[in-house]
N, C-alpha and C positions, 0 to 999 in steps of 0.2 A: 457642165457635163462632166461625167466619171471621167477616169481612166479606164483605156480599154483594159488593162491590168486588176482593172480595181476589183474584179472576179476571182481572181488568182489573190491576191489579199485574203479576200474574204477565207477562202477554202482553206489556207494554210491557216488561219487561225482557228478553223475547225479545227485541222491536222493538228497544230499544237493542243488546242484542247484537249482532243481524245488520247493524246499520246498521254498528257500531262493526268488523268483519269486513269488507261489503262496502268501508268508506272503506280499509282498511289494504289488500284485494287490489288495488284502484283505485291507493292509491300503489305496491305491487311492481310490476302494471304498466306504471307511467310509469316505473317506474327498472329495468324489463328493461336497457335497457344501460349503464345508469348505473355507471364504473368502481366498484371501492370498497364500491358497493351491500348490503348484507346485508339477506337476504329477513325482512320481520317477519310476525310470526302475532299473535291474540289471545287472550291467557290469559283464560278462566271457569272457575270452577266452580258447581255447583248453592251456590243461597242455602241459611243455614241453614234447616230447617221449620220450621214452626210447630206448638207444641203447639195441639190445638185441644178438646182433654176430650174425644175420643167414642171410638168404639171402634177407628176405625184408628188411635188414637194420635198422630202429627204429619201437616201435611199439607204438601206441598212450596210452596214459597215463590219459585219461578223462577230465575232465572241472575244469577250475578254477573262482571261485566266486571271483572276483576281490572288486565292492563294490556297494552300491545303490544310484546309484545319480537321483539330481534333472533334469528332462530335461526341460532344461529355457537357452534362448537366450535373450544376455547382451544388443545388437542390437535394442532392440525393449524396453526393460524398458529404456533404455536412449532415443530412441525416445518420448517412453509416459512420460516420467519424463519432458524432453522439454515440450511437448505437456500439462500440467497440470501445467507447470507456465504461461505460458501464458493463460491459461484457469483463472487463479486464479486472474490474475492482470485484463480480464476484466470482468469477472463476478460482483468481486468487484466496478469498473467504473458501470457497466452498474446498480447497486442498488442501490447506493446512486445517479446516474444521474438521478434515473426513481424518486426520492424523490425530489430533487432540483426542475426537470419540475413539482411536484405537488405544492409546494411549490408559482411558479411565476404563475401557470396557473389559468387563469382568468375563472371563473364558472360562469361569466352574471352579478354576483349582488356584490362580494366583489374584482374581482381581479383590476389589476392596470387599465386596459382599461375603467371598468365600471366605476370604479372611478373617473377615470378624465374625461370620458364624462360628468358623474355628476357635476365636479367642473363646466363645460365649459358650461353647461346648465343652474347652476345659475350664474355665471359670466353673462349670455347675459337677467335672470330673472332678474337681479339688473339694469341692462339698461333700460329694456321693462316695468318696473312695477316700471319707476320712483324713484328709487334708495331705495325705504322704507328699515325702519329697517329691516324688518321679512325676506329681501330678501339678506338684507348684513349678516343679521346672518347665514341665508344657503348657503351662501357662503363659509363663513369662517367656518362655520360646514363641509362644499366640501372639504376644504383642511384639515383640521384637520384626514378628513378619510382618505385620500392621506398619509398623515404623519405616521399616526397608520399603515396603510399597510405597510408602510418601515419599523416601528419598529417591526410589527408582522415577518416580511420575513426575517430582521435582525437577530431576534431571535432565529429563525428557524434554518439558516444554524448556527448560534456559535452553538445550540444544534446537528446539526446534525454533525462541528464540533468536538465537545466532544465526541458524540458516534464514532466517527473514529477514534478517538487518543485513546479511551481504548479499543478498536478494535485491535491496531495498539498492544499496550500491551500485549493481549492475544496470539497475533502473536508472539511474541516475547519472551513470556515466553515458547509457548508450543516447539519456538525451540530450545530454552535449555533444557527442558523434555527429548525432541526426543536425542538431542545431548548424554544425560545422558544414556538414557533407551541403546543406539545402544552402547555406550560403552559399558554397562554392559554386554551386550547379546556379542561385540566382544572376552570377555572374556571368557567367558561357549564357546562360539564356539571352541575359543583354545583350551582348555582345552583338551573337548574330544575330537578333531582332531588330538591333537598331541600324540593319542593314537591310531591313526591309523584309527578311524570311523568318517565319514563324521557327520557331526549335521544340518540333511537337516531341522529337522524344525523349529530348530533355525536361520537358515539361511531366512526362510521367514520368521517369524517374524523380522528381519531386514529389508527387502526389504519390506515390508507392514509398516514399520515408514519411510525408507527412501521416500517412495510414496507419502504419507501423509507429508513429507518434502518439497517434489516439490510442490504440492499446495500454499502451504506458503513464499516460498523462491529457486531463481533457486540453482539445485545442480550439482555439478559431483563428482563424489566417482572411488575409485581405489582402487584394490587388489591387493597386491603381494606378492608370500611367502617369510617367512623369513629364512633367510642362516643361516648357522651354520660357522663362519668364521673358526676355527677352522678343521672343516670338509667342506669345500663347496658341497662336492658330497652329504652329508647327506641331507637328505629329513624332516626338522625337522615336518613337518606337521602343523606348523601357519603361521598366514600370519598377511600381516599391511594393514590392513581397513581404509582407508581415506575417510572422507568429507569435499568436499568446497561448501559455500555458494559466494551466491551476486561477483562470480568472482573471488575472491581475499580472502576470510576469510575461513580457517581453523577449521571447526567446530568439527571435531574429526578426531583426531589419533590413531587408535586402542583401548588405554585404557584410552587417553587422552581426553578430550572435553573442548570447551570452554561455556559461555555464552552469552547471548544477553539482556544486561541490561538495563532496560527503565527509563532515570534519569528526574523528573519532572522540568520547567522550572523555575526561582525564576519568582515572580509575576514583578519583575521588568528586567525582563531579558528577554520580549518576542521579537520579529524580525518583528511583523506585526501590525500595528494600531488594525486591527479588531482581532486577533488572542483572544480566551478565554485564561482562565489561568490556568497555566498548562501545556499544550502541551510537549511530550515526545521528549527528544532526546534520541538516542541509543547510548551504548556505549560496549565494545568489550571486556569484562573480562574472568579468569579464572575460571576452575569449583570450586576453595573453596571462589569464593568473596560472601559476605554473606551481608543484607541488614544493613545498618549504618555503610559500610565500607567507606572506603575516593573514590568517584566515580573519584576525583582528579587524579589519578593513572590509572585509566582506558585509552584505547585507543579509538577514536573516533569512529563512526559505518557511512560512507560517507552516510548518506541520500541523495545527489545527484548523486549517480550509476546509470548508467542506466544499470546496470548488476543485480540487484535487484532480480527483477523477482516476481512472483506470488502475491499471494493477498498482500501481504509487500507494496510492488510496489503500487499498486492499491491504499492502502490508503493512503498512503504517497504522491500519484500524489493529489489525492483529500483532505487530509489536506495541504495540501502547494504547489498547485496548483496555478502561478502567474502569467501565459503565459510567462514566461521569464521574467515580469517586476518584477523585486527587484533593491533594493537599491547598488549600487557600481561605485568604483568612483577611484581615486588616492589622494594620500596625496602628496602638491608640497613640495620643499625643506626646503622652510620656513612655512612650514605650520603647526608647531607646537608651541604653548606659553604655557610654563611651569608658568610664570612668573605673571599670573595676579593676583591683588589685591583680589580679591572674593577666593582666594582658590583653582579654577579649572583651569585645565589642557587644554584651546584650542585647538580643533583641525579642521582645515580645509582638506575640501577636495573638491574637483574638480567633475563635473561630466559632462557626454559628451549626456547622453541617452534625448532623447525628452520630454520622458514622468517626467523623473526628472525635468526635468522645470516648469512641470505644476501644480500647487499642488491642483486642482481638481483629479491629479490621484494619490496624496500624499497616500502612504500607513506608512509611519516610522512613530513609538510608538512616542510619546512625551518623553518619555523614557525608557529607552531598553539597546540590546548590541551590538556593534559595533565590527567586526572584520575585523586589521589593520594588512597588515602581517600574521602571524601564530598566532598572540595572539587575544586572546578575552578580552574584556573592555567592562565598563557600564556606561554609559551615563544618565546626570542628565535631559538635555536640550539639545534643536539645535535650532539655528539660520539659515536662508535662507536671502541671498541678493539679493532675485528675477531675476536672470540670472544664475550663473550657480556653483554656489559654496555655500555650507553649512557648516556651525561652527557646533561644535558636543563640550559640555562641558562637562568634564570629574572631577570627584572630586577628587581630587591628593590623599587624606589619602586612596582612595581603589586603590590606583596604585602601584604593584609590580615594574614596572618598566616604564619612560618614551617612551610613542608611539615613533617611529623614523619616520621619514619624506620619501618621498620618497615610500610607501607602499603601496600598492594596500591594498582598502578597501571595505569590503560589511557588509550588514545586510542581513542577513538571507542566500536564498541562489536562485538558478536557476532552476524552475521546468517549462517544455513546457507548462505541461499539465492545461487547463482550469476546476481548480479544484474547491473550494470554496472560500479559498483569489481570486481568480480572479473576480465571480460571488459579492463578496462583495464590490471589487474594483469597478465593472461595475456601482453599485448601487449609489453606493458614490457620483461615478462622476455625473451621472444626478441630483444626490441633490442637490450638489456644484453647478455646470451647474444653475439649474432651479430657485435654491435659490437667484444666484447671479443676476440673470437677473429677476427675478419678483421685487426684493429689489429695484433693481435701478429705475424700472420704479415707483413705490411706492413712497418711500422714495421724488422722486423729484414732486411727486405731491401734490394736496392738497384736504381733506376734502368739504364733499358740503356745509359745513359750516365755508369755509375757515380756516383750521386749517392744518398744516405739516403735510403731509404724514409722515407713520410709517414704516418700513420693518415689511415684512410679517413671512417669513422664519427662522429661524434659529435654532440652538441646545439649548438644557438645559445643562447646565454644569454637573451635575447627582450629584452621591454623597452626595445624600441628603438636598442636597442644591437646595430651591425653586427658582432660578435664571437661567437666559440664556444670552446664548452670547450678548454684542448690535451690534448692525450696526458697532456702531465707531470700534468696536475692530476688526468686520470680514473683512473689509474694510481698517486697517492701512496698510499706507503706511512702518511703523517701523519696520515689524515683516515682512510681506510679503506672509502671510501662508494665505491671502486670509479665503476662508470658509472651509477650511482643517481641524477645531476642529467639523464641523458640520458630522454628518454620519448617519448610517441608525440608532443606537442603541440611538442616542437623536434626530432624528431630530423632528422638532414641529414648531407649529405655533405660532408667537408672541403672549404671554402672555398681552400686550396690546389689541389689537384686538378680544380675546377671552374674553376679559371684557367687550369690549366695539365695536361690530361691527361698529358703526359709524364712527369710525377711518379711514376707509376703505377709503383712496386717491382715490376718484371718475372724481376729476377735472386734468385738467393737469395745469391751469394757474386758478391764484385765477379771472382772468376775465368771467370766465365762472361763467353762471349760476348752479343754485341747481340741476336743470334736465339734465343739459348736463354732458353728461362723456367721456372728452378727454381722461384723463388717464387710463379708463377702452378699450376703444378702442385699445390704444395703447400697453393695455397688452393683448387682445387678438390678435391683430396682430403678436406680440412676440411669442405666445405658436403657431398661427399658420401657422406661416414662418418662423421662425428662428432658422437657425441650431442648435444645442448646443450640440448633442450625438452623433456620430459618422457616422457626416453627416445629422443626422434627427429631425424632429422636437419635442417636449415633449412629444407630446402622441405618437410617438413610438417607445418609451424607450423597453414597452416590447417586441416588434415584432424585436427588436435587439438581446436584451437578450434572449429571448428564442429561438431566433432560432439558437445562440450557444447551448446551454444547447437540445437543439430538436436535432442537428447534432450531438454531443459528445454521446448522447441516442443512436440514429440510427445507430453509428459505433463501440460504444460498445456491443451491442446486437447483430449485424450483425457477428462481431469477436465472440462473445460468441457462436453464434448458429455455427461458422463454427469450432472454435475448441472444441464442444461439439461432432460435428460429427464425428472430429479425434478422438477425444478420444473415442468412441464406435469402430473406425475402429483401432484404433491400440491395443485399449483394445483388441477386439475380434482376432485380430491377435495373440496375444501375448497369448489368452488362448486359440487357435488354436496349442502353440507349449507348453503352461507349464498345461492348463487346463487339469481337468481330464475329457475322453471321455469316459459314459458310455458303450457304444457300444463295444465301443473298448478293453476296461477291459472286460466285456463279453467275447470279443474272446479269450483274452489272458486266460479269468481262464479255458478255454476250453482247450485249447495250453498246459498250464503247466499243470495241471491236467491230462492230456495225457502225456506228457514230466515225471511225476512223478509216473505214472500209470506203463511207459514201464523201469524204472530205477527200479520198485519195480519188475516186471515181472522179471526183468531180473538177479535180485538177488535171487528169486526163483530158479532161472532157475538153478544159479550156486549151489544154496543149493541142488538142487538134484544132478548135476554134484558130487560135493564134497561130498554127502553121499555113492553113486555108487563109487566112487574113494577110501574113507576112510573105508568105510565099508565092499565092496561087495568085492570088488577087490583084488584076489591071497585068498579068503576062499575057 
């Protein structure tokens, strides 16, 4: 048989329930707009009964508050976690592309199109108006602004460059933050859970850094509890909290984390001609490496993943974005000489790709670093034997160990994506292209006052030094690099010709008169027949370019606006099942408030039972 009390049990375990219900609706509540927030409920079930010997057998025993969890489905934060690296990588694309198309696009009066109609209108002035001085200087004033536009547009992406690569840093620090912070917080999570109470809103504060992780870098994360080997039935109440990043790296272990280290490049160690200096590579340390430690020690960070994932992704496509053209190649068996006289270390290597043939689309430093095998080497110089094999000279006093033959070789590394080394490659190449082919017709012609033609085109050596490339040098046969030192960051109009417009190869044979211009002829037939850019003629270089850089816009923004929409749609799903619903809390404090209204009744109820019982009863 019960206790006559055992009614009064029962009720107060209502009373706890419903109290324990209205405190948790009280807190969704207050955290209606609380970012991050995840709606909690209150787990009961019925107490076990009680046997009581009579004939109905057990009798019920009232409610048990089990505990207050979050109701959140893992389903849908991995969905939107996907869903926000990919949001992240082209947002990313699609703002620094929407700057490149400002960058080339032509506004009537300064871009490349208006330009070179201007060149091509006094080209045919200097014909029509008798060749005078006033018309050879506005000529060569027409290319000089040609020229200045490549250096201005050069300028532009190395700058827009640099704002991506400490871009690419802030990236990189804030995921060693987040790595830090979700550590810290897996520990307080333990803590009080292994005391038996859930730490729900430590818990979103986890998943509101993990969120803000996916932006950055793609993730997958794992919970499991942890055993009691000892006991395996025991329930210790912590668990091991995993994050991986880019696929493959380990970003926290529960109490562990790593970081993500951004090591600057030596100024002589860059992978790209046009590359600024500087440029970050990652590298993969632990939580106590600390700045001015040996980065030596560190593990690499693959900048060619395409497991990456979010804005990371994005700028790294667009700082080292080469369409797949990079440098690589094999080293053949004898293709290494330890042995030369000068000090360095030859090394050849082989290479099979088209564009390596051509050194209009020449992208290698004049010096840099070369990776042969698994090791990495710095290169003083290279050599090209205009077919299909380049010498790379190495200084032997910086060599740990002789290259071995046989190795697969690259500079730098393989990105699809048409990033900014691509768009400065494009550039180059019609310099090279247009340089070489105006020079030639130039150069073979002559003055109307019978004097050698001069080349028009070329680079200033920079560095302070008031000098530029000549003819002979861009033109030997020795070297084979062609107009490869020429680029958008010097290129310029001969410094003879800027002194002296008469200069200006108007004849094509000294039998022609003062007023005839063979040679002029025959360079406008050149700029307006003759292939040189990819398939088209000189003026339109930029209707090439841009209408990469116009597509790469169009499909970046197009991805951006469609998983902008997923993310509204899976957002709203996701606070469809952890959001808090005003409404809905409404009805519940209506619910429990009644639920805790009839638990208090009902303790009344027994208090009068129990006075009539103890009091009145057998006086």
């Amino acid at each position: 048989m019960v206790s006559q009390f055992f009614g009064l049990n029962i009720a107060a375990s209502g009373l706890r329930a419903s109290n324990a219900a209205l405190n948790t609706t009280a807190n969704n509540i207050s955290n209606a707009n609380t970012d991050g927030y995840t709606r909690q409920k209150v787990d009961q079930e019925a107490n076990n009964a009680l046997r009581v010997f009579a004939t109905y057998g057990c009798a019920g025993a009232g409610v048990d508050t089990i505990a207050i969890e979050r109701v959140r489905d893992s389903f849908y934060d991995v969905k939107y976690r996907n869903n926000e690296s990919l949001l992240g990588n082209v947002k990313q694309k699609n703002y620094y592309n929407g700057l490149i198309e400002q960058y080339l696009d032509d506004d009537g009066t300064t871009g490349f199109s208006s330009l070179f109609n201007k060149m091509e209108a006094a080209l045919e002035s200097v014909k029509t108006a008798a060749g005078t001085t006033e018309t050879k200087s506005t000529f060569v004033s027409s290319l000089k602004s040609i020229t200045e536009y490549f250096n201005n547009v050069y300028n532009s992406l190395q700058n827009e460059q640099a704002d991506v690569n400490a871009e690419i840093k802030l990236c990189a620090d804030r995921v060693s933050a987040i790595a830090q912070e979700v550590a810290s917080i897996n520990k307080q999570i333990n803590i009080i859970e292994m005391t038996g109470t859930k730490a729900n809103e430590l818990r979103d504060k986890r998943d509101v850094l993990v969120d803000e992780l996916s932006k950055i870098i793609s993730v997958e994360t794992k919970e499991t509890p942890i055993v009691d080997e000892t006991q395996p039935d025991r329930d210790t109440g912590a668990t091991r909290f995993q994050i991986w990043v880019a696929g493959a790296y380990e970003l926290v272990d529960t109490y562990e984390y790593k970081k993500m280290i951004c090591v600057s490049r030596d100024d002589d160690g860059a992978t790209n001609q046009n590359d600024v200096k500087g440029l970050f590579d990652i590298k993969w340390g632990s939580a106590n490496y600390k700045d001015g430690d040996n980065v030596n020690e560190l593990s690499d960070f693959a900048l060619d993943s395409q497991l990456i994932g979010g804005e990371l992704q994005g700028l790294l496509a667009l700082r080292d974005g080469n369409n797949s053209q990079y440098f690589h190649g094999s080293v053949p068996a004898d293709g290494v000489d330890p042995s030369r006289p000068d000090g360095k270390v030859a090394v050849t290597v082989n290479v099979e790709a088209s564009y390596l043939k051509d050194m209009t689309k020449c992208t290698i430093p004049e010096d840099g670093t070369i990776k042969i095998g698994a090791k990495t080497y710095k290169y003083d110089s290279w050599e090209y034997d205009g077919d299909s094999t380049y010498t790379f000279l190495i200084d032997e006093d910086t060599l740990s160990s002789i290259p071995d033959p046989g190795k697969s070789v690259k500079i730098g590394y393989s990105n699809s994506y048409q990033g900014i080394p691509y768009y400065m490659e494009q550039m180059n190449e019609w310099i090279r292209q247009f340089s070489n082919q105006m020079n030639q017709i130039m150069v073979s012609g002559y003055t109307s006052d019978s004097l050698d033609g001069v080349s028009v085109l070329t680079g200033s050596m920079g560095n302070g030094v008031e000098s530029e490339y000549s003819y002979e040098l861009l033109t030997s046969l020795s070297e084979n690099k062609g107009y490869y030192k020429v680029c958008g960051g010097n290129f310029t109009v001969s410094a003879v010709l800027l002194d002296n417009s008469n200069r200006l190869a108007t004849k094509a044979d000294l039998t022609e008169g003062e007023s005839e211009f063979g040679n002029l002829t025959k360079l406008q037939n050149m700029i307006k027949t003759k292939k040189i850019f990819r398939g088209a003629t000189s003026g339109e270089f930029l209707t090439k370019v841009l209408a990469d850089v116009a597509l790469n816009k169009s499909n970046s923004q197009v991805l951006e606006d469609t998983y902008t929409a997923l993310e509204n749609t899976i957002g709203n799903q996701r606070l469809s099942d952890s959001g808090v619903d005003e409404d809905e809390e409404a009805a519940n404090l209506v619910k429990y408030q009644n639920a805790y209204t009839l638990s208090s009744k009902m303790i009344q109820t027994l208090t009068e039972i129990y006075d009539r019982l103890i009091l009145q009863t057998g006086v």
